[in-house]
DOTISE-195329 format. One record per residue (C-alpha): x, y, z. Coordinates in Angstrom, 2 decimals, always signed. Layout:
REC        xx        yy        zz
REC         X         Y         Z
...
//
This chain:
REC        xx        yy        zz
REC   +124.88    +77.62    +72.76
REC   +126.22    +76.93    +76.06
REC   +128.24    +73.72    +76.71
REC   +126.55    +71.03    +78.34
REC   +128.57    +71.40    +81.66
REC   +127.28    +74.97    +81.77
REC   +123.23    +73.94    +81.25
REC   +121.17    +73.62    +84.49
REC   +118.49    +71.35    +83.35
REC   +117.55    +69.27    +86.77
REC   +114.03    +70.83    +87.43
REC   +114.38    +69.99    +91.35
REC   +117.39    +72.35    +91.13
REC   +115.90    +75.05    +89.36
REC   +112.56    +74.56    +91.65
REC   +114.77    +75.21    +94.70
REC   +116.67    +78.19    +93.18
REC   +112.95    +79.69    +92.71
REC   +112.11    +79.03    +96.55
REC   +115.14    +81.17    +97.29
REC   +114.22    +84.81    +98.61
REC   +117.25    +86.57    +97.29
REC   +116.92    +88.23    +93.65
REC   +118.90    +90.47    +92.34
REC   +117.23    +93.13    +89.85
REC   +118.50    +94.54    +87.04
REC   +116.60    +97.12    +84.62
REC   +115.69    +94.09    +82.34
REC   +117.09    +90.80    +83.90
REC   +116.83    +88.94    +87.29
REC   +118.90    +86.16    +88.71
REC   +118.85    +84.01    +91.40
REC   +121.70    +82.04    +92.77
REC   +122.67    +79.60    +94.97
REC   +125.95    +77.41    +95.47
REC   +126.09    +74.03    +93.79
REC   +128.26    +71.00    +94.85
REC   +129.67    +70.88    +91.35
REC   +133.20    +72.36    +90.08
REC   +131.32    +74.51    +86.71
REC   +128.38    +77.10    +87.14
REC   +125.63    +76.07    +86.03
REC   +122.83    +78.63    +84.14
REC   +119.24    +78.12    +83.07
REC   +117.33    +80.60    +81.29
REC   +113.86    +81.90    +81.87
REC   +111.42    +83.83    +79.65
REC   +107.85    +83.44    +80.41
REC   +104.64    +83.31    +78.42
REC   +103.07    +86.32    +80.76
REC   +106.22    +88.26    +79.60
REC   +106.02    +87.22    +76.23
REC   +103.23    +85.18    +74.55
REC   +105.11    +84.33    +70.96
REC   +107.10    +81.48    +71.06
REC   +109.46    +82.60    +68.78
REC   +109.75    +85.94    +70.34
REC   +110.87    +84.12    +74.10
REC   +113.25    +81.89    +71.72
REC   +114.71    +84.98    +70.23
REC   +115.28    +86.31    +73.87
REC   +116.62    +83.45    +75.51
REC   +119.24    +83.52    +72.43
REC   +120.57    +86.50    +73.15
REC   +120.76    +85.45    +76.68
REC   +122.96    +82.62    +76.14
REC   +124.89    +84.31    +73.74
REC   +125.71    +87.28    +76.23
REC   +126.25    +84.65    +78.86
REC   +128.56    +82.82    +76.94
REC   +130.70    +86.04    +76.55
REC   +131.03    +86.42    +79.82
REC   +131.37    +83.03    +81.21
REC   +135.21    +82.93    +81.85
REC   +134.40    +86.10    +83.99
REC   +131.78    +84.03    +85.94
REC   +132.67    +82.43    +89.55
REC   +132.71    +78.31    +89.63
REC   +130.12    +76.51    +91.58
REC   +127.01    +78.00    +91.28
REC   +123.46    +77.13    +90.12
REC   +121.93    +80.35    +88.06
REC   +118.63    +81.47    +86.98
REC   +118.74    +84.51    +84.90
REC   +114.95    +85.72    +83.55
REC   +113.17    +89.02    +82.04
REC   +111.01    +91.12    +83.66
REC   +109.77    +94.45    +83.36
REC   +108.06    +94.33    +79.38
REC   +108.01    +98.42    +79.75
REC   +111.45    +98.92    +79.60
REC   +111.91    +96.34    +77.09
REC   +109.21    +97.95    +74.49
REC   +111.09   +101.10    +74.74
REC   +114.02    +99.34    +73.01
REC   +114.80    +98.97    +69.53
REC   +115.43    +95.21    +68.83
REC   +118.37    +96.09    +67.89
REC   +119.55    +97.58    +71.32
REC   +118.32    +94.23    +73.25
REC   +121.78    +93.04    +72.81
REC   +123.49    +95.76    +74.23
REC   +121.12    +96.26    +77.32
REC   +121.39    +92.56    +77.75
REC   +125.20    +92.93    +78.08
REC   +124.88    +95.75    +80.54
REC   +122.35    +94.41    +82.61
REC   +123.84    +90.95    +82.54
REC   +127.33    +92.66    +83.72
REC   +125.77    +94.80    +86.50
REC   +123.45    +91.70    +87.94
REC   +126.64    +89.29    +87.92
REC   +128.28    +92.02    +89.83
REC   +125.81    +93.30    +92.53
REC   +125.31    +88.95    +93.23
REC   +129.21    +89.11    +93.32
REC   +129.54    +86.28    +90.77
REC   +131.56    +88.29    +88.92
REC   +135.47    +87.44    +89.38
//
């Protein structure tokens, strides 16, 4: 679970971070970005019903999100609002459950650094 300094919960934030044009793609994961006034990052999580319809199954997801995310988190840049959601349900069916964690990692790591929110 991330700290509560690290949630981004205001939904007029998150609304704006959606308006933004910029999106960086990964194989499995998008983010979008956008500096805050505030000294911590701040990261909310998205997995849809289109992508996934069980409840429990976009819980289990957004788990391993945060958890990933928490890993890296000293290795993330101060000051910014995040959004960081799944896409693509191909390439996600062609993984094991097993693997998500690992090509969350990955694909969590490469996003961070093509956004350059990656110290």
């Amino acid at each position: 679970m991330l700290a509560k300094n690290h949630r981004l919960s205001d939904r007029k934030i998150i609304a704006k971070l959606f308006r933004l044009k910029k999106v960086f793609w990964g194989e499995l994961l998008f983010l979008k970005s956008a500096p805050s006034k505030e000294e911590d990052s701040k990261i909310a999580f998205l997995v849809g019903k289109k992508f996934e319809p069980s409840a429990a199954r976009r819980n289990y997801l957004k788990r391993i999100l945060r958890a990933q995310t928490q890993k890296l988190l000293p290795r993330i840049k101060t000051g910014h609002n995040i959004i960081i959601g799944v896409h693509n349900p191909k390439h996600w069916a062609e993984l094991s459950r097993s693997a998500w964690t690992k090509a969350v990692a990955r694909d969590l790591t490469a996003i961070l650094k093509l956004a350059k929110l990656k110290k």
